[in-house]
C-alpha positions in Angstrom: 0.0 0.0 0.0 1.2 3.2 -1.2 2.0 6.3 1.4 -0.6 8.8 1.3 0.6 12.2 1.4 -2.5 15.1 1.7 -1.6 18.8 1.3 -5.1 20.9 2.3 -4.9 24.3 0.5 -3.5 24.9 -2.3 -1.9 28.1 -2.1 1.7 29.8 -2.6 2.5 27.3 0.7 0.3 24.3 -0.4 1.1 24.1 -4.2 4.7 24.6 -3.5 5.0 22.0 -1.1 2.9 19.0 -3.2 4.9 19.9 -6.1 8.3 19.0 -4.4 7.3 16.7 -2.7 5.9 14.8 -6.4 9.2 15.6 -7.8 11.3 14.1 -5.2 9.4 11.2 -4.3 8.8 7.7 -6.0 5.2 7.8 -7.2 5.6 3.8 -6.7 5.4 4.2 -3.1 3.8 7.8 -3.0 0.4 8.9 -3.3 -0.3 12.8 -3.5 -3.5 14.0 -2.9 -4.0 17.8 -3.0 -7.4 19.4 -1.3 -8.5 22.9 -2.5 -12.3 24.5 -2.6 -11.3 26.5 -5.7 -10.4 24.9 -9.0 -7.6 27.9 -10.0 -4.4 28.4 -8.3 -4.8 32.3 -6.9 -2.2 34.8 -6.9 -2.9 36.1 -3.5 -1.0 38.9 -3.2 -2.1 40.4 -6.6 -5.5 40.7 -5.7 -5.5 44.2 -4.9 -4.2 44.7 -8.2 -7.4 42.7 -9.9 -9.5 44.6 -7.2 -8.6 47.6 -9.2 -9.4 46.4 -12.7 -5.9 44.5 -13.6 -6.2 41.3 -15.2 -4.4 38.4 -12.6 -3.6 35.1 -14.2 -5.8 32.4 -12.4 -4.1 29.4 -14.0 -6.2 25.5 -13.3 -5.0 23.7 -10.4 -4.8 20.8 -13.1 -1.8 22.9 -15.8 -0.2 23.8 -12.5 0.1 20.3 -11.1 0.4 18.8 -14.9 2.4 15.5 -15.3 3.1 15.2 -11.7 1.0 12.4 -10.5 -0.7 14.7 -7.9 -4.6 14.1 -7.6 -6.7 16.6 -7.0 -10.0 16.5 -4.6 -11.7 20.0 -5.4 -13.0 20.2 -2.2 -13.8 22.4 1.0 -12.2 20.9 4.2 -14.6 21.0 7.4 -12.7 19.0 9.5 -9.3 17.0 10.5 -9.6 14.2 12.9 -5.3 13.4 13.4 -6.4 10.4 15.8 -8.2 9.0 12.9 -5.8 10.4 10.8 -9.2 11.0 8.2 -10.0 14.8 6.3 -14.0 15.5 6.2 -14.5 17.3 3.0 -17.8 18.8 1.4 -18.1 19.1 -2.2 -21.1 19.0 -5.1 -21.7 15.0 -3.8 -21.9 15.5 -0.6 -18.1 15.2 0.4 -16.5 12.5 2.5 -13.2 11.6 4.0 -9.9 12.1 3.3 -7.4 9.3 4.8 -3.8 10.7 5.2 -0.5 8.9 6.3 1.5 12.3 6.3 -1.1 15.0 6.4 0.4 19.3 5.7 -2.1 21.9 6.5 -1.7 25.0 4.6 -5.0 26.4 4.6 -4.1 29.9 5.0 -5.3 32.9 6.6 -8.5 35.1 5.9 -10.0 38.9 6.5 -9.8 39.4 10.5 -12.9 41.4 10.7 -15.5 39.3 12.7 -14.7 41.4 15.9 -15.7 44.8 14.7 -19.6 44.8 14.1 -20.6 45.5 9.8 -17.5 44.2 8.8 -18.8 41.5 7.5 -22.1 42.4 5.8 -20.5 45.3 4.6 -16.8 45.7 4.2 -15.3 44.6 1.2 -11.6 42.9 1.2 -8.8 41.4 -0.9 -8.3 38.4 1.0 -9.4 35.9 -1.7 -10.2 35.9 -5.6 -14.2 36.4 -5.2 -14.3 39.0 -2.2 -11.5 41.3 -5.2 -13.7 40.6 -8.0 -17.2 41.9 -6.2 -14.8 44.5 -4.6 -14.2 45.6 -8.7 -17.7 45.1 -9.9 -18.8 47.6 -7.1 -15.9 49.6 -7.9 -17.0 49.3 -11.5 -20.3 50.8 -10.6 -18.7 53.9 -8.8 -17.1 54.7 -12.0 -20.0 54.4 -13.6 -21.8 56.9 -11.9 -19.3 59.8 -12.7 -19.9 61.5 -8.7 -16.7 60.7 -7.3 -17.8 57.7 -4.8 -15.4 57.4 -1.6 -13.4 54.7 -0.9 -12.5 54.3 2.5 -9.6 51.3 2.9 -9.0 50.6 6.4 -5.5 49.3 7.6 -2.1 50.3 6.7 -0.5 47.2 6.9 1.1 45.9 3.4 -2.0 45.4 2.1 -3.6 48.2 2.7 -0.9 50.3 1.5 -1.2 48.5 -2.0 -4.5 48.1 -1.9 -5.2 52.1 -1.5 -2.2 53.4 -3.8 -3.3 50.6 -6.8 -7.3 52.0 -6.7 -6.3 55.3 -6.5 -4.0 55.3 -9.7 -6.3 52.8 -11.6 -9.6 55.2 -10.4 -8.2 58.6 -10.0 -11.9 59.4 -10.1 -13.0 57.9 -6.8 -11.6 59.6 -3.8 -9.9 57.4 -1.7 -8.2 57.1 2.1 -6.5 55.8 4.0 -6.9 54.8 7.8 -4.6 54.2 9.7 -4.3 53.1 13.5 -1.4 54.4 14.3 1.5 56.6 12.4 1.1 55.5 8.9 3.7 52.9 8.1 5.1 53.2 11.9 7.2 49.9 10.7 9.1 51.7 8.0 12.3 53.7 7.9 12.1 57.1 8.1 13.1 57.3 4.5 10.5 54.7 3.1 7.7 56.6 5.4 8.6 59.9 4.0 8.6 58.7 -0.2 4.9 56.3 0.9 3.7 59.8 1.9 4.4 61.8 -1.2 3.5 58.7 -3.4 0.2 59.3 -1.4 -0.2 62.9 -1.7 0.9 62.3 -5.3 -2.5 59.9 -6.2 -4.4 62.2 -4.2 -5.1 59.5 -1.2 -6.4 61.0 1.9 -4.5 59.5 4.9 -6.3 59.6 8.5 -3.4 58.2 11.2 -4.9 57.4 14.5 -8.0 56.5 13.7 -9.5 53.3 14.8 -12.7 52.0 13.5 -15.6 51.2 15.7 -18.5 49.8 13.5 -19.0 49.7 9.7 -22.3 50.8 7.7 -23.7 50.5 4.5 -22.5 53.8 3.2 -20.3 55.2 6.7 -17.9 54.1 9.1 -18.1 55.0 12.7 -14.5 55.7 14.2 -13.7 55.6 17.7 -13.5 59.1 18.5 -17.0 59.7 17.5 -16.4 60.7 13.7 -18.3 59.9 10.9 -17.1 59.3 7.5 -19.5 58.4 4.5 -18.1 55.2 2.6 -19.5 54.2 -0.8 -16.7 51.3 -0.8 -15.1 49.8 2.8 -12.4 47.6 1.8 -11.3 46.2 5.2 -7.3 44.8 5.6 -6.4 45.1 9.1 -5.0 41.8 10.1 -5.9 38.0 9.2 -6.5 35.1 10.8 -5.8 31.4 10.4 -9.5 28.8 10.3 -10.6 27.1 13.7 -10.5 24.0 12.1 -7.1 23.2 13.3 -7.9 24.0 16.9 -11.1 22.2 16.3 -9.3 19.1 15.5 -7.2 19.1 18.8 -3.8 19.7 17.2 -1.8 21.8 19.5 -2.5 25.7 18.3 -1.8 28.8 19.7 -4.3 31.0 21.3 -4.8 33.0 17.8 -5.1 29.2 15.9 -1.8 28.7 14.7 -0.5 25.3 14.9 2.4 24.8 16.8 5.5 23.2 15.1 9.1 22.4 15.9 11.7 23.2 13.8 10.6 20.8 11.0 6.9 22.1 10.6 5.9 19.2 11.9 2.8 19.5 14.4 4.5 19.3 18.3 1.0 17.3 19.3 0.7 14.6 16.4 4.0 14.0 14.5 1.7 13.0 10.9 0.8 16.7 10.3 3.0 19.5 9.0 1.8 22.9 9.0 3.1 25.8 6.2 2.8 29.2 5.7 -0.5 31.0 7.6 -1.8 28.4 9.3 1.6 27.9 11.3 3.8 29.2 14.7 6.9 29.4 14.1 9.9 31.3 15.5 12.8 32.3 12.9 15.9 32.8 12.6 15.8 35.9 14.9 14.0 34.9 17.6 10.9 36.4 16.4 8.0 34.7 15.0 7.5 34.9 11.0 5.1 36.8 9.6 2.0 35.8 7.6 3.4 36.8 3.9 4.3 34.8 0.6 8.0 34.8 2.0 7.5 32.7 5.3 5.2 30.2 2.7 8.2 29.9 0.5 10.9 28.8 3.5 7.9 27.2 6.1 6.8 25.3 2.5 11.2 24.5 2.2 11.4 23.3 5.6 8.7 21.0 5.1 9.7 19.2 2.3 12.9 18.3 3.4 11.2 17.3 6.8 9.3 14.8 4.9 11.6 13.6 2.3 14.1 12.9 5.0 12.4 11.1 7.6 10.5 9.3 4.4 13.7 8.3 2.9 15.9 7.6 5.8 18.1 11.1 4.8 19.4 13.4 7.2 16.9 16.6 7.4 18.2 19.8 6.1 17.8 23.1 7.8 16.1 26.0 5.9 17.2 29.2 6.8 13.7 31.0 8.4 14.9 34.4 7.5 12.6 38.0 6.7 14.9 40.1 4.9 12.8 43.0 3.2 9.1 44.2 3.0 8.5 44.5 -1.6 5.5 47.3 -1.8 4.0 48.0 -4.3 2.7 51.9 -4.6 0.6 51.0 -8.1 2.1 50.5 -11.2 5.0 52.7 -11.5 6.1 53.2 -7.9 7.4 51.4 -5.1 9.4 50.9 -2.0 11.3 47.3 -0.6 12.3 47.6 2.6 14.9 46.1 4.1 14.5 44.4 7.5 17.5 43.6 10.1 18.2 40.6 12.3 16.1 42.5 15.1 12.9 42.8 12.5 13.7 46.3 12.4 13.8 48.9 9.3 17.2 49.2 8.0 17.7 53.0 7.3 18.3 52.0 3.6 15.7 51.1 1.5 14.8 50.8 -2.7 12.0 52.9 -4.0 10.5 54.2 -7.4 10.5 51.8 -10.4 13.3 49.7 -9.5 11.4 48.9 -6.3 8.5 47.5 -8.9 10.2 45.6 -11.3 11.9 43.7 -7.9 8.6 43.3 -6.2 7.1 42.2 -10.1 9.8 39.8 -10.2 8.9 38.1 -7.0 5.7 37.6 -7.6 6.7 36.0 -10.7 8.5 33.7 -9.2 6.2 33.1 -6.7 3.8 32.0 -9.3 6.1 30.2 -12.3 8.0 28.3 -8.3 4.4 27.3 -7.5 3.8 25.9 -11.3 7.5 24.5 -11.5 8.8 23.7 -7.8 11.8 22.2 -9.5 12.8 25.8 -10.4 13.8 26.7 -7.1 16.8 24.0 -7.2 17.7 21.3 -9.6 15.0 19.0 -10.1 16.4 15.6 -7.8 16.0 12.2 -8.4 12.8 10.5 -7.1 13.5 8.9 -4.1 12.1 5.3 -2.9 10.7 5.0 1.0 13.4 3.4 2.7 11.9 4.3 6.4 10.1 1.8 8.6 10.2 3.3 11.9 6.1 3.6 13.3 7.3 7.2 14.2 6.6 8.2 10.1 4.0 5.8 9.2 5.9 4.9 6.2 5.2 1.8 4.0 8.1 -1.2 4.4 10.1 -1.9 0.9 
């Protein structure tokens, strides 16, 4: 009986991930079995782009995972039992289980919004490829009216930033701005912070710092100092969070969801499961935990794989460096700013703006997505390896 490997999400983390692990491991003793609600593979950190009226590539799960061996269940996952070691899945027949010898969660994160009241009836968001494309019908229908609608986007995290700077050049007829909690981009250098607000002043983005949001309406937001200001378009992108189905499961999680790894990604409460990019805890190289971005998916996906292949194989596991070396922004099509971070996490007083920042931050997301299509093009494609394990410990299959 083959080994069944099942990678739940399909993501920058999951796609990554099932892709290696097809390309370095025998399909005689292997079976790969990738979950996903959503039939394309979604370039997530586009979306405010598409949101805005770019087109974003959505290529099929089945030309990304082409002659590979991996099967796909188009799926959505409602459950992981671990004791079992069974998936509960609900599709267009009624779902079913899953059965998994080595199981990695990488279900990702979503919009955090649930604990201000109207967020979800009414804010929009660019956490995932249908919420951008009503986000650009609706937009679409602002133009349309030719009044100059309001766009309030709320958060100045990454996304926010790109999110307000990429409407605001694609619509320069909507009015759009920006609130922030704090100091706008308080996490920047002084130097970055200074060229995000003239890039802002030059789209004509209205940027509100210390302003926290206490309920959103149809066609207002309430703040928490008592102001009101009307909103034809909320698009909401202050912090994500991870699904309760891994905390649901009983897999040890951390008190925001997060399940909690050791070094290898693999699950410190049930050694089967490995958890990548959102949906895990874990602390890197610096002592500080990695953030939730496309970069911590690349080396949590890394760390995985060789986790796996080794202790399938009977190889010794190889350390990836868990690193964050820069923050890429984009500040819409033409401008931009990549940040670079220091051991501590901190802003490095040099950073990269204007158009060389863009065609850097373009050329990660390229590789983001041709990586995802073609793993092998992060390292020369290896040799597929036989199971040669047969300790209980990782439930391999005896050859």
């Amino acid at each position: 009986m083959k080994h069944r490997i099942v990678v739940l999400g399909a993501g920058y983390a999951g796609a990554y991930v099932a892709g290696n692990l097809a390309r370095r491991l025998s399909p005689a003793d292997t079976e790969i079995t990738v979950v996903n609600a959503a039939p394309d593979f979604v370039q997530r950190q586009r979306l405010n782009q598409l949101a805005a009226g770019r087109e974003v590539p959505a290529p099929p799960l089945t030309e990304v995972f082409a002659g590979t061996q991996i099967q796909l269940r188009l799926a959505r996952v409602t459950a992981v039992d671990p004791e079992r070691r069974v998936v509960a899945v609900a599709d267009a027949d009624g779902g079913g289980e899953v059965g998994y010898d080595t199981l990695v969660y990488a279900l990702g994160s979503h919009v955090a919004g649930h604990i201000v009241p109207g967020v979800a009836e009414h804010a929009f968001d660019v956490a995932g490829r249908p919420s951008a494309l009503r986000l650009r019908e609706h937009l679409d229908g602002l133009d349309a009216r030719g009044d100059g609608g309001t766009v309030l986007v709320v958060g100045d995290g990454l996304t926010g930033i790109e999110t307000a700077t990429e409407i605001a050049e694609a619509r320069p007829g909507l009015s759009v701005s920006l609130l922030a909690r704090g100091e706008l981009a308080a996490r920047l250098s002084d130097g970055a912070r200074d060229h995000l607000r003239r890039a802002c002043d030059r789209l004509g983005i209205t940027v509100l710092e210390h302003t926290g949001v206490e309920a959103v309406e149809a066609t207002r937001v309430r703040c928490a100092d008592g102001t009101v200001l009307a909103s034809d378009a909320t698009v909401w992108t202050a912090g994500f969070a991870v699904s309760p189905i891994a905390a649901a499961s009983g897999l040890e999680v951390t008190e925001n969801g997060q399940i909690v790894v050791d070094r290898t990604m693999r699950s410190v409460s049930h050694p089967d499961v490995y958890a990548v990019g959102d949906s895990v805890h874990i602390i890197g190289e610096n002592g500080r935990q990695l953030p939730m971005n496309c970069g911590s998916a690349g080396f949590t996906g890394r760390q995985a794989i060789e986790a796996i292949v080794g202790r399938l194989t009977g190889r010794e596991i190889a350390n990836v460096k868990l690193v964050y070396w820069y923050n890429a922004i984009s500040l819409g099509r033409r401008d931009g700013i990549l940040q670079l971070i220091d051991g501590a996490a901190q802003a490095r007083p040099t950073f990269v703006r204007g158009r060389k920042a863009v065609r850097i931050k373009a050329g990660i997301q390229w590789g983001a997505l041709q990586g995802t299509k073609h793993p092998a093009a992060f390292g020369r494609p290896r040799r597929r390896r036989r199971l040669a394990t047969v300790s209980d410990d990782a439930r391999t299959t005896v050859r």
